[in-house]
mmCIF file as Biopython writes it, N, C-alpha, C and O atoms, coordinates in Angstrom:
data_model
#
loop_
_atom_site.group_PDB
_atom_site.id
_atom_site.type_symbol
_atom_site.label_atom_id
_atom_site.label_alt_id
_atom_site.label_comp_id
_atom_site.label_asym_id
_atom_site.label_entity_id
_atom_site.label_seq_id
_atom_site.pdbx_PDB_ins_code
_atom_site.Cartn_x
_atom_site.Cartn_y
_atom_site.Cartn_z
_atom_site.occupancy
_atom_site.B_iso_or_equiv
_atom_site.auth_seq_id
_atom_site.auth_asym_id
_atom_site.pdbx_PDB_model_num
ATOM 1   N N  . UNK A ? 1  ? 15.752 -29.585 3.715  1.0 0.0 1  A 1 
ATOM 2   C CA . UNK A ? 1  ? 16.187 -28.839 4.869  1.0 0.0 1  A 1 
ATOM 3   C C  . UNK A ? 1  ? 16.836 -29.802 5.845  1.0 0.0 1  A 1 
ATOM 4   O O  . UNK A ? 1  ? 16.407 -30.943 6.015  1.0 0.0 1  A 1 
ATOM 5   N N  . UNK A ? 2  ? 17.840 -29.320 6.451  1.0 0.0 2  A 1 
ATOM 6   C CA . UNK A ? 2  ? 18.642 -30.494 7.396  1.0 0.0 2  A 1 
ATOM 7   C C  . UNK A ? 2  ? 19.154 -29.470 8.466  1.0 0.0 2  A 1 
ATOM 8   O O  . UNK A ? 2  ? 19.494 -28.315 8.214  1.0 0.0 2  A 1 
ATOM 9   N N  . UNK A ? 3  ? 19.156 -30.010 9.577  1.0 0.0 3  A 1 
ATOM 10  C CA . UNK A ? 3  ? 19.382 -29.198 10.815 1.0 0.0 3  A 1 
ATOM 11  C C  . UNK A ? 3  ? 20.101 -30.165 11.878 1.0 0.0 3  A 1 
ATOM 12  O O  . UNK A ? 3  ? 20.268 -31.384 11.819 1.0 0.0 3  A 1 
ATOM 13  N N  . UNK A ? 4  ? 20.459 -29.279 12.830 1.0 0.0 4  A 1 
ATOM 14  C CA . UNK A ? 4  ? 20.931 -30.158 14.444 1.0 0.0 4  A 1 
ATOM 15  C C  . UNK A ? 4  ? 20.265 -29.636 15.749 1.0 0.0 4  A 1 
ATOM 16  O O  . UNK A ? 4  ? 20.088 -28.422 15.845 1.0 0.0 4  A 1 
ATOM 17  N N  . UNK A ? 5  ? 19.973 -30.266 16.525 1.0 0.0 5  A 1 
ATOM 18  C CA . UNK A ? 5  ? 20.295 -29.934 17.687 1.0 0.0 5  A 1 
ATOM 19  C C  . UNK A ? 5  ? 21.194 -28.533 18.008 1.0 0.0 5  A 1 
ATOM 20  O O  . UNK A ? 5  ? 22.376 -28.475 17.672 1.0 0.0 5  A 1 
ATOM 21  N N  . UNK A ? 6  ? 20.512 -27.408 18.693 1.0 0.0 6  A 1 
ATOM 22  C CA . UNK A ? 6  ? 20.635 -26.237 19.125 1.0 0.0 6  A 1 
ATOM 23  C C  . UNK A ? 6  ? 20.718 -25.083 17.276 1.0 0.0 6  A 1 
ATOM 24  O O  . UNK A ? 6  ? 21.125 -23.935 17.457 1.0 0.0 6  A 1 
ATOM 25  N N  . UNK A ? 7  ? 20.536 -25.268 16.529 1.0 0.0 7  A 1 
ATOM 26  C CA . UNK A ? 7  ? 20.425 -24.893 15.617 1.0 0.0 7  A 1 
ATOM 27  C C  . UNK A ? 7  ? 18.698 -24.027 15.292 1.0 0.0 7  A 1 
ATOM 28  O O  . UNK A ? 7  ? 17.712 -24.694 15.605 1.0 0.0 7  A 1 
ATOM 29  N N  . UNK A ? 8  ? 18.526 -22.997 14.853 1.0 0.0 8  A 1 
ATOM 30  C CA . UNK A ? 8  ? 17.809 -21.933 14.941 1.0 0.0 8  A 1 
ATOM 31  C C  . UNK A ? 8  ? 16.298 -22.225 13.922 1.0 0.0 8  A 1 
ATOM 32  O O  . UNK A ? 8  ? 15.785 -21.398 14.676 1.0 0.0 8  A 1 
ATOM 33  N N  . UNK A ? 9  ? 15.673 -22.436 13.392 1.0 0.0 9  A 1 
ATOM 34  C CA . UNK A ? 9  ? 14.290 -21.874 12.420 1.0 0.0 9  A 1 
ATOM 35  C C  . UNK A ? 9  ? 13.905 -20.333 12.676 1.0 0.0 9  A 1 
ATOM 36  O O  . UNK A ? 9  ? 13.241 -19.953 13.640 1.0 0.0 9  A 1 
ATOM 37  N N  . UNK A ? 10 ? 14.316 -19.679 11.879 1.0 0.0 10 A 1 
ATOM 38  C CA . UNK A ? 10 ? 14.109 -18.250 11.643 1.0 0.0 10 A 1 
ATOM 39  C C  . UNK A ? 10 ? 12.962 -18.478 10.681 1.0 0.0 10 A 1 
ATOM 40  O O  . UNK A ? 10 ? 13.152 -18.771 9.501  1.0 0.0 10 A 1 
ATOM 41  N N  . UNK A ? 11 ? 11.284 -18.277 11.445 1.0 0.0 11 A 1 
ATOM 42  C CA . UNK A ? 11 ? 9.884  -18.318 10.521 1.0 0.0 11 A 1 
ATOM 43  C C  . UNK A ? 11 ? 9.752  -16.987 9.994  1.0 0.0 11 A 1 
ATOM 44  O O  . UNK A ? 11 ? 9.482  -16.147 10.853 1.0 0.0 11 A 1 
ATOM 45  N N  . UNK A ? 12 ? 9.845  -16.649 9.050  1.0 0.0 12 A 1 
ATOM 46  C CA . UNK A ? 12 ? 9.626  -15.238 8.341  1.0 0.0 12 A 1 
ATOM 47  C C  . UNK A ? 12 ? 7.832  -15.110 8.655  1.0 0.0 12 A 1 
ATOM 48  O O  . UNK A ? 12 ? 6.922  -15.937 8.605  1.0 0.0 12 A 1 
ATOM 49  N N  . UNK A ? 13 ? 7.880  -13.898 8.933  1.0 0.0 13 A 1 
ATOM 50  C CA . UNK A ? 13 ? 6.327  -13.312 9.013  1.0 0.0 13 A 1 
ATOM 51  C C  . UNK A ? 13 ? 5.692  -13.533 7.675  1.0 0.0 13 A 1 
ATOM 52  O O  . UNK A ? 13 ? 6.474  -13.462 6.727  1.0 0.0 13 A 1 
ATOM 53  N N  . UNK A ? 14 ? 4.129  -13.849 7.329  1.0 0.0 14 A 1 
ATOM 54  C CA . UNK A ? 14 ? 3.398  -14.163 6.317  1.0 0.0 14 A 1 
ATOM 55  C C  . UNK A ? 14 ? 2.444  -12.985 6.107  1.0 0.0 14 A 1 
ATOM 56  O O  . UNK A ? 14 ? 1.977  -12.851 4.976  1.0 0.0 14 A 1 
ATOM 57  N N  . UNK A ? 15 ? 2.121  -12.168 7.005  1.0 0.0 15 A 1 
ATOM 58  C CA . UNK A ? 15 ? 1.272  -10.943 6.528  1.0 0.0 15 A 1 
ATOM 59  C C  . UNK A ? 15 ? 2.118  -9.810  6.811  1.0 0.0 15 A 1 
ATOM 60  O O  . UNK A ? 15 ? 3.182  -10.125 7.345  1.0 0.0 15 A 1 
ATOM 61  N N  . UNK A ? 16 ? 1.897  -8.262  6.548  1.0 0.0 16 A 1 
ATOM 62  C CA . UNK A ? 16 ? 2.356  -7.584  6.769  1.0 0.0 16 A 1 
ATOM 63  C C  . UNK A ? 16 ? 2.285  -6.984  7.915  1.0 0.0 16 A 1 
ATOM 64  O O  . UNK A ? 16 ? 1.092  -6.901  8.208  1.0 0.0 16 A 1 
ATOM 65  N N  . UNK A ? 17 ? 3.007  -6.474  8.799  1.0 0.0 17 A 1 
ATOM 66  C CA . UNK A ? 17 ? 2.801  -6.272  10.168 1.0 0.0 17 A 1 
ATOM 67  C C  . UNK A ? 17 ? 3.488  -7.278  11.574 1.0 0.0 17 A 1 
ATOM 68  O O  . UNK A ? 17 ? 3.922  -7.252  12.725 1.0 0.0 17 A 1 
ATOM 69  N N  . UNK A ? 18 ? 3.062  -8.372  10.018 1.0 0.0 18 A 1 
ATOM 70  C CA . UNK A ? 18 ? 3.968  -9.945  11.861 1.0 0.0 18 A 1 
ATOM 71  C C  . UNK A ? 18 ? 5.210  -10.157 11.633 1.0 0.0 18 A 1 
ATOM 72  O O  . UNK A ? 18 ? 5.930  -10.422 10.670 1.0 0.0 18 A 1 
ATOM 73  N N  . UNK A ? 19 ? 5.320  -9.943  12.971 1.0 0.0 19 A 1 
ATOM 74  C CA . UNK A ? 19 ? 6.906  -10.142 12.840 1.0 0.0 19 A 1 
ATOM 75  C C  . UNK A ? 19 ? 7.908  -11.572 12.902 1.0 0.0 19 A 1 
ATOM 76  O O  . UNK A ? 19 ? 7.241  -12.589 13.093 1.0 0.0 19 A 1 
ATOM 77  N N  . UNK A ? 20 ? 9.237  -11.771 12.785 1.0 0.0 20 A 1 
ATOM 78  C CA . UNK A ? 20 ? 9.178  -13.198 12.679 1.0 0.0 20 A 1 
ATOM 79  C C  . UNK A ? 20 ? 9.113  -13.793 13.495 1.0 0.0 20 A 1 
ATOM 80  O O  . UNK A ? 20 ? 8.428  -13.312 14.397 1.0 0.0 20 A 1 
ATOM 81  N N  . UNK A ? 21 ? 9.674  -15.049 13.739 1.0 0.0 21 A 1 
ATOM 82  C CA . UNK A ? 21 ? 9.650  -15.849 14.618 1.0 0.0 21 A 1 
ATOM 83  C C  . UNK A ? 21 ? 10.822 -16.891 15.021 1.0 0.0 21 A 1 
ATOM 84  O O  . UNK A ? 21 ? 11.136 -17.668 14.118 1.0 0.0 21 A 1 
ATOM 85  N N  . UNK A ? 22 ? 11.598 -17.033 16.404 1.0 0.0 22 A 1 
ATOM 86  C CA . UNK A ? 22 ? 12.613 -17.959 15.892 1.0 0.0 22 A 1 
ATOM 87  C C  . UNK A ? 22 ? 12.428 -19.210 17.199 1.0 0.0 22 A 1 
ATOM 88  O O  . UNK A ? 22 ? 12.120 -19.073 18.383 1.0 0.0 22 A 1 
ATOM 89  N N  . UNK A ? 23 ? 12.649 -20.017 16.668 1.0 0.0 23 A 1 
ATOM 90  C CA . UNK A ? 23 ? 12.637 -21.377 17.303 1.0 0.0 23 A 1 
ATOM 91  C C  . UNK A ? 23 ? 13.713 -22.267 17.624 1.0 0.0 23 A 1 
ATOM 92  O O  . UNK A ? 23 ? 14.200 -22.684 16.574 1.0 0.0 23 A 1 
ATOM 93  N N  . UNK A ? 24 ? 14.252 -22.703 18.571 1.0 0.0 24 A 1 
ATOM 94  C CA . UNK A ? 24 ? 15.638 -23.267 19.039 1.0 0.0 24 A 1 
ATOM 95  C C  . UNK A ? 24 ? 15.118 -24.710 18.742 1.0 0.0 24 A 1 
ATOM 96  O O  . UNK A ? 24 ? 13.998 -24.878 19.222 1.0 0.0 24 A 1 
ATOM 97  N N  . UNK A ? 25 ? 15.701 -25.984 17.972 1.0 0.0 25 A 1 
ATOM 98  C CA . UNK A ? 25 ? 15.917 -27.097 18.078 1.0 0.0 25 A 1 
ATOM 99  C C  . UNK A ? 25 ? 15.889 -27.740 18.845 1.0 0.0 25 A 1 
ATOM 100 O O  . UNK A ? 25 ? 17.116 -27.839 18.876 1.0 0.0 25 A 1 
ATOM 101 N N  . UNK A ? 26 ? 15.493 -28.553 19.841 1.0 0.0 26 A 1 
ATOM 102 C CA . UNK A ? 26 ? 15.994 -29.044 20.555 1.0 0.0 26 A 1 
ATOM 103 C C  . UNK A ? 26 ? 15.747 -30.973 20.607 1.0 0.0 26 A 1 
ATOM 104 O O  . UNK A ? 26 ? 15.989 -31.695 21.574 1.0 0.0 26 A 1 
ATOM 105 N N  . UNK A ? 27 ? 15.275 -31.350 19.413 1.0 0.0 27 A 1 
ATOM 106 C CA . UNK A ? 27 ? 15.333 -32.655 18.632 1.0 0.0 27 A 1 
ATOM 107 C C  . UNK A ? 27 ? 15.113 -32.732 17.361 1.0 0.0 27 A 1 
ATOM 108 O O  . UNK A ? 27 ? 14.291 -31.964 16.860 1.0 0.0 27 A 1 
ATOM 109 N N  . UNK A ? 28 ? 15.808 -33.682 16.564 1.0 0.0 28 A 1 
ATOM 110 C CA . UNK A ? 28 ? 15.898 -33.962 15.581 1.0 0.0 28 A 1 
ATOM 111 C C  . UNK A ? 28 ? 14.704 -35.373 15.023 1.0 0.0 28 A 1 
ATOM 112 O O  . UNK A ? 28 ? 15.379 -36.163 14.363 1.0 0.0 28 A 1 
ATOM 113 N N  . UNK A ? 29 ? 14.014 -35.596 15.064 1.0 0.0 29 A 1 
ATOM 114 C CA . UNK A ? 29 ? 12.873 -36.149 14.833 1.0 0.0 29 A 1 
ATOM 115 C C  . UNK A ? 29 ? 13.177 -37.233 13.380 1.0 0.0 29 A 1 
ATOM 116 O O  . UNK A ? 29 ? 13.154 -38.464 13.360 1.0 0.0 29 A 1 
ATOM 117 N N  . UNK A ? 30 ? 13.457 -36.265 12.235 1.0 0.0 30 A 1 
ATOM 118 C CA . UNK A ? 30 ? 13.222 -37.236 11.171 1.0 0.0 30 A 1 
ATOM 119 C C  . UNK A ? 30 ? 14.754 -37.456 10.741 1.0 0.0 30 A 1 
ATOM 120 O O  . UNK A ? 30 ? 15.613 -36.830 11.362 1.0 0.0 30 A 1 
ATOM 121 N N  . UNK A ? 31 ? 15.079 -38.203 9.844  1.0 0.0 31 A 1 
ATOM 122 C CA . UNK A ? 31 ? 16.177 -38.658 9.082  1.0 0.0 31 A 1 
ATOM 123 C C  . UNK A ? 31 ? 17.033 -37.869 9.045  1.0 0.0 31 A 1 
ATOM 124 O O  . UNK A ? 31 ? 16.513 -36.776 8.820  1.0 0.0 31 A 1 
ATOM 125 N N  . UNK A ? 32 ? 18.839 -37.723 9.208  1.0 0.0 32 A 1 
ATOM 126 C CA . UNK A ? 32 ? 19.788 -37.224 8.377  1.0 0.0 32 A 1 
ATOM 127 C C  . UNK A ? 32 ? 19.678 -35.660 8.916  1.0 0.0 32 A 1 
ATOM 128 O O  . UNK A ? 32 ? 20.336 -34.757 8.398  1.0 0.0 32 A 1 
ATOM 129 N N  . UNK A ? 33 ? 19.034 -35.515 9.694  1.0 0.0 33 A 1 
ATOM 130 C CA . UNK A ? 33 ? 18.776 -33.957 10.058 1.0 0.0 33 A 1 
ATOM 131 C C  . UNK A ? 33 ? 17.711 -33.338 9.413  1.0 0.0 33 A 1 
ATOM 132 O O  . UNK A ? 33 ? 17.677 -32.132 9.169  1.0 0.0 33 A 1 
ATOM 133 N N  . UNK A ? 34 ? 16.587 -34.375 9.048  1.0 0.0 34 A 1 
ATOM 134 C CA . UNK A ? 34 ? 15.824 -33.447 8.412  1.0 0.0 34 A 1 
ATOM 135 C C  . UNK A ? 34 ? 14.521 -33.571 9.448  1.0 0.0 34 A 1 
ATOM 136 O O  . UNK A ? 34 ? 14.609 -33.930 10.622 1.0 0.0 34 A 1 
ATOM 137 N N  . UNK A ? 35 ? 13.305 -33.199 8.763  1.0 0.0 35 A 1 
ATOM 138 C CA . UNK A ? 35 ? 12.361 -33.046 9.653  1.0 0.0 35 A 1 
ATOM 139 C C  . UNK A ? 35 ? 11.141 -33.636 9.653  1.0 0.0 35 A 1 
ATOM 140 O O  . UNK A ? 35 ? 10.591 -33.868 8.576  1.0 0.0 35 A 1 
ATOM 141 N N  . UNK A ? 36 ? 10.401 -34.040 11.132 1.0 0.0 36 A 1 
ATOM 142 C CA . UNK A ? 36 ? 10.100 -33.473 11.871 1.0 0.0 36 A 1 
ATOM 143 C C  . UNK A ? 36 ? 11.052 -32.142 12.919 1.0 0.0 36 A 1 
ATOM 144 O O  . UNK A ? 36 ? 12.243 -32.021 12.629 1.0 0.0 36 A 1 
ATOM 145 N N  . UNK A ? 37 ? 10.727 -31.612 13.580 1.0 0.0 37 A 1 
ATOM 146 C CA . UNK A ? 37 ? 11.916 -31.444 14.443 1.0 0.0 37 A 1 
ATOM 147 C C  . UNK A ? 37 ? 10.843 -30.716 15.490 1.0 0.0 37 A 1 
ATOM 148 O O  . UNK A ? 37 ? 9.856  -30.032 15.221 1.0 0.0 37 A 1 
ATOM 149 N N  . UNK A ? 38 ? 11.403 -31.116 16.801 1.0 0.0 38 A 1 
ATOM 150 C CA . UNK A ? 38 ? 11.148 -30.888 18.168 1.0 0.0 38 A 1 
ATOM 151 C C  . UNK A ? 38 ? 11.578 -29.559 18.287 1.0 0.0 38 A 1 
ATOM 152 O O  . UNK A ? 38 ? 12.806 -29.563 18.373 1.0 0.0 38 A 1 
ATOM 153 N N  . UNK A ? 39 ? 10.902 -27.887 18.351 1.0 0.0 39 A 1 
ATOM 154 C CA . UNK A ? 39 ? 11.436 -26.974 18.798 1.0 0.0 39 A 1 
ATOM 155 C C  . UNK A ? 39 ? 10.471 -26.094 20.248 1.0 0.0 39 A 1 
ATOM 156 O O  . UNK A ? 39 ? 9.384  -26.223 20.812 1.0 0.0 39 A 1 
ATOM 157 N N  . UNK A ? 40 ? 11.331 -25.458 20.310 1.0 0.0 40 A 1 
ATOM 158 C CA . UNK A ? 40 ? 11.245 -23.910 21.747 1.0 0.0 40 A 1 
ATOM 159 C C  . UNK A ? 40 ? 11.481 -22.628 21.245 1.0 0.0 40 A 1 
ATOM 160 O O  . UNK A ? 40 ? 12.553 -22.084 20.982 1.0 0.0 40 A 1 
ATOM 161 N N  . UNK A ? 41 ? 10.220 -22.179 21.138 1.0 0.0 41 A 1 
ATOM 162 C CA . UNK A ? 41 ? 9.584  -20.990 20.994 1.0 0.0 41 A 1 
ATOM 163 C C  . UNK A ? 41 ? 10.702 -19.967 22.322 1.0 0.0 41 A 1 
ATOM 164 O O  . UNK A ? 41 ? 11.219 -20.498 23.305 1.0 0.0 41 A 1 
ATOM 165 N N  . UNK A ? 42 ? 10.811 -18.652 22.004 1.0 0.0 42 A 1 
ATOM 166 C CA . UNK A ? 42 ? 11.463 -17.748 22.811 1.0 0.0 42 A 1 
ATOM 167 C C  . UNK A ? 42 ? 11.093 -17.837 24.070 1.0 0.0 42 A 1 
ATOM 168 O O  . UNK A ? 42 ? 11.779 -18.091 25.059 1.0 0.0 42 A 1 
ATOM 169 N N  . UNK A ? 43 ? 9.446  -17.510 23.935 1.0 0.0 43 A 1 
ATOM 170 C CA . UNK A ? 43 ? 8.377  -17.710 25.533 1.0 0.0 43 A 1 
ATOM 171 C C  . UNK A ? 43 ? 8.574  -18.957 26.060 1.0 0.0 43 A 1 
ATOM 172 O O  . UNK A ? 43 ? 8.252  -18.928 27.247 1.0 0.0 43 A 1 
ATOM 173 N N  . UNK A ? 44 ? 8.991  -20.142 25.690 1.0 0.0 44 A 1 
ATOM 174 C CA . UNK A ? 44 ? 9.337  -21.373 26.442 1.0 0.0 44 A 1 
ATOM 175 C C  . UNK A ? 44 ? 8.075  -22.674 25.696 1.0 0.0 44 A 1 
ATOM 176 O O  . UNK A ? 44 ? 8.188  -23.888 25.865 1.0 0.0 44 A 1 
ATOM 177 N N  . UNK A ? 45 ? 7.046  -22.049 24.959 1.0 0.0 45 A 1 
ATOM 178 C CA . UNK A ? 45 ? 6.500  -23.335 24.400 1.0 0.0 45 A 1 
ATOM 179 C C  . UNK A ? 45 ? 7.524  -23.832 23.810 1.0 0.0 45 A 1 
ATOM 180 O O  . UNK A ? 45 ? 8.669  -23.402 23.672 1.0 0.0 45 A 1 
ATOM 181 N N  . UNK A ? 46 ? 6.707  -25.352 23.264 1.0 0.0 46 A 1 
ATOM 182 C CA . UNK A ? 46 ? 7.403  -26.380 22.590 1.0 0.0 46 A 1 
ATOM 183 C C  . UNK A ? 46 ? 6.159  -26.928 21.823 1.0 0.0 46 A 1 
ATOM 184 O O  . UNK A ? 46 ? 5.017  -27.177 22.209 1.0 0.0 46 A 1 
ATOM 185 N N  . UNK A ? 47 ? 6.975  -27.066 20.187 1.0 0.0 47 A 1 
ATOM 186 C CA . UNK A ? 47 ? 6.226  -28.004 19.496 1.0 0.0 47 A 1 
ATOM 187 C C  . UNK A ? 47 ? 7.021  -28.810 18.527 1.0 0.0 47 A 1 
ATOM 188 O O  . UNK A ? 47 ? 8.244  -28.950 18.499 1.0 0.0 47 A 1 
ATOM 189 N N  . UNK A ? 48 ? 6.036  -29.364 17.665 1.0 0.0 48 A 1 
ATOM 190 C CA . UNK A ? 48 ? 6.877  -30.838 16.977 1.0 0.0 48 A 1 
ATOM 191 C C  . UNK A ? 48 ? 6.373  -29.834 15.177 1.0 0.0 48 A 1 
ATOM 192 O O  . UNK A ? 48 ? 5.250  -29.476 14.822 1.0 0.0 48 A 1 
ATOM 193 N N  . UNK A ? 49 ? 7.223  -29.726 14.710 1.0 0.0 49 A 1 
ATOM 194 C CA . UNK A ? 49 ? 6.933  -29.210 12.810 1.0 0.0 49 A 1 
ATOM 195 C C  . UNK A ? 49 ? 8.013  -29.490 12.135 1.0 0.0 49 A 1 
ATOM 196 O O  . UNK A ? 49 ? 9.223  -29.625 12.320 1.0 0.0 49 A 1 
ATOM 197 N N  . UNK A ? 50 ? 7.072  -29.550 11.121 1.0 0.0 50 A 1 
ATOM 198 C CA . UNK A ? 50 ? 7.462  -29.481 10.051 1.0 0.0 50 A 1 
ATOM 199 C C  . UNK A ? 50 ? 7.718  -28.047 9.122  1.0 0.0 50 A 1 
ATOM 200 O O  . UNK A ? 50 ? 6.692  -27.530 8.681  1.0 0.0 50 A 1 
ATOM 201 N N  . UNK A ? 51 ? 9.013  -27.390 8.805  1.0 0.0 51 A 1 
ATOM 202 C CA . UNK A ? 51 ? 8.641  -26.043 8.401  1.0 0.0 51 A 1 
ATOM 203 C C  . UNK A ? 51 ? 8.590  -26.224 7.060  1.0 0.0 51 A 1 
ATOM 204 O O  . UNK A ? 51 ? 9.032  -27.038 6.250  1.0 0.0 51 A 1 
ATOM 205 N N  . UNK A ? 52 ? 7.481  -24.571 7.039  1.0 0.0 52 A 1 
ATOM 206 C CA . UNK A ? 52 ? 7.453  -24.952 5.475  1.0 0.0 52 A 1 
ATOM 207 C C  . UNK A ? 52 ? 8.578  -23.854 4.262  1.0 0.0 52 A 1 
ATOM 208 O O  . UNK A ? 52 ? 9.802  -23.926 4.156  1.0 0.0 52 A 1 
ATOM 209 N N  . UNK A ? 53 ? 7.717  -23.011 3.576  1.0 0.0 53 A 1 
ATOM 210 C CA . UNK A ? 53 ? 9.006  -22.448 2.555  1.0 0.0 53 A 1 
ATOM 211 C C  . UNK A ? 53 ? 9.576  -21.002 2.824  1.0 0.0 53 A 1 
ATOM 212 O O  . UNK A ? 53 ? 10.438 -20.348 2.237  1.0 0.0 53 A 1 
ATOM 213 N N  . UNK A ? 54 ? 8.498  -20.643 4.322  1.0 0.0 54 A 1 
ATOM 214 C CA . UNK A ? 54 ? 8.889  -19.487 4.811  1.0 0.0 54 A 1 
ATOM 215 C C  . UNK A ? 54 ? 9.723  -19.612 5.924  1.0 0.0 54 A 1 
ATOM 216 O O  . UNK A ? 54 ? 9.538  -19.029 6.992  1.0 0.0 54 A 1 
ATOM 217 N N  . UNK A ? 55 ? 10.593 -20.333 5.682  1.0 0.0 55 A 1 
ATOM 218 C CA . UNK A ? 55 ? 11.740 -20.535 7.115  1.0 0.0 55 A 1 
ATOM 219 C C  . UNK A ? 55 ? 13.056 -21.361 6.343  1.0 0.0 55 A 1 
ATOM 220 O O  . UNK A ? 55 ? 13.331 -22.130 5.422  1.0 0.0 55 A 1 
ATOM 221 N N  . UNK A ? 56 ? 13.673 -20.508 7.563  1.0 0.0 56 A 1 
ATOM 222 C CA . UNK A ? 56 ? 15.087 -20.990 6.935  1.0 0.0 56 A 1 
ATOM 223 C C  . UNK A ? 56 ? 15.724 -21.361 8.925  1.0 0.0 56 A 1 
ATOM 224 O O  . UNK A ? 56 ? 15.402 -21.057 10.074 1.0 0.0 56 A 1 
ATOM 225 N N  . UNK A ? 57 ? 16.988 -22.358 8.029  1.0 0.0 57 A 1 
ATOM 226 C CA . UNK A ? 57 ? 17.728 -22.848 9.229  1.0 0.0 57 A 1 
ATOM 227 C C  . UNK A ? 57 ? 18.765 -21.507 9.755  1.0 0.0 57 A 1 
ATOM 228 O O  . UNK A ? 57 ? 19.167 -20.756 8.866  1.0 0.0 57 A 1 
ATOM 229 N N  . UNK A ? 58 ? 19.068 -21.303 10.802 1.0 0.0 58 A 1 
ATOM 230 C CA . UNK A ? 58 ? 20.013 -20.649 11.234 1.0 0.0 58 A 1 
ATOM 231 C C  . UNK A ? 58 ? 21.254 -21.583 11.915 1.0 0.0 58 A 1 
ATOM 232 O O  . UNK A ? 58 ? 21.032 -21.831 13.100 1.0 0.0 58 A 1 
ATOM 233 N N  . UNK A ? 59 ? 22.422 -22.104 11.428 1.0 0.0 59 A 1 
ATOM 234 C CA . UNK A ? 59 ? 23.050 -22.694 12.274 1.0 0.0 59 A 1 
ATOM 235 C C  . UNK A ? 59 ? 23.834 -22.148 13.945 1.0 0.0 59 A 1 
ATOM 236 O O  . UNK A ? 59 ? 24.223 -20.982 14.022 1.0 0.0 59 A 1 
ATOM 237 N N  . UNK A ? 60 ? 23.943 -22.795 14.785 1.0 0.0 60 A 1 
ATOM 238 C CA . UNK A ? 60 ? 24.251 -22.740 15.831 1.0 0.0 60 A 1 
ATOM 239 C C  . UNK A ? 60 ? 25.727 -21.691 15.977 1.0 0.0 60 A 1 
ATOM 240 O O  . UNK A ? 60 ? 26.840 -22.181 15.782 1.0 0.0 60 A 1 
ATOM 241 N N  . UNK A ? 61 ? 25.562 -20.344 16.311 1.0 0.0 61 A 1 
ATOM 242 C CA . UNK A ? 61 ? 26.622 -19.727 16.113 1.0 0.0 61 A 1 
ATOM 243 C C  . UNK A ? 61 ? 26.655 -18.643 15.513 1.0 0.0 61 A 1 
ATOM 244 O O  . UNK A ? 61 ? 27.254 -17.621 15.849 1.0 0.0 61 A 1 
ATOM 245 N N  . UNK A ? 62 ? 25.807 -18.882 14.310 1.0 0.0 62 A 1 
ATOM 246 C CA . UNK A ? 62 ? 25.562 -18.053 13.005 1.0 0.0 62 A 1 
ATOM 247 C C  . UNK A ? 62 ? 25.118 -16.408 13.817 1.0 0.0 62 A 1 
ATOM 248 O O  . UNK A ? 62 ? 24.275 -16.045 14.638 1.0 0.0 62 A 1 
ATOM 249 N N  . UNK A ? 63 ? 26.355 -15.681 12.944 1.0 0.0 63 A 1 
ATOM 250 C CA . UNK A ? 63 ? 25.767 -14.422 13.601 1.0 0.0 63 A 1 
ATOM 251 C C  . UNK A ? 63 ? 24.041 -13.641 13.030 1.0 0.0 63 A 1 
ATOM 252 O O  . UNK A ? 63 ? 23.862 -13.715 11.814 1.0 0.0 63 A 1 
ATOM 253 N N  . UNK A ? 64 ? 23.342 -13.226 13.531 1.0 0.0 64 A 1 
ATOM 254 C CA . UNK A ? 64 ? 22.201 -12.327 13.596 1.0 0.0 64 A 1 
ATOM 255 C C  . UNK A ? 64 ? 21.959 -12.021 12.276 1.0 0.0 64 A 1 
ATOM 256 O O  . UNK A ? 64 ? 21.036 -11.264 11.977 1.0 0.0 64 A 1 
#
């Protein structure tokens, strides 16, 4: 997985009922664009992950 700065993590929900989740970039942490990566939750937290096989990148732009 390789990402940038302002670039999206769209977390797909894991049970039925949750809905997803998307997370704004806002550092690039490990190598080449890959990860760790520094993100911001919609509500304004912030954390440091690693995603796993239920998330995908959204690039910066990318329509909906």
């Amino acid at each position: 997985m390789q990402a940038k700065v302002g670039d999206q993590l769209l977390m797909h929900g894991r049970i039925v009922g949750q809905r997803d989740r998307v997370a704004e970039i806002v550092e690039v942490l490990g190598a080449n664009g890959g990860p760790p990566y520094r993100v911001r939750f919609e509500d304004g937290r912030e954390a440091v992950m690693s995603p796993g096989p239920d998330t995908v990148v959204r690039a910066r732009g990318a329509g909906a």
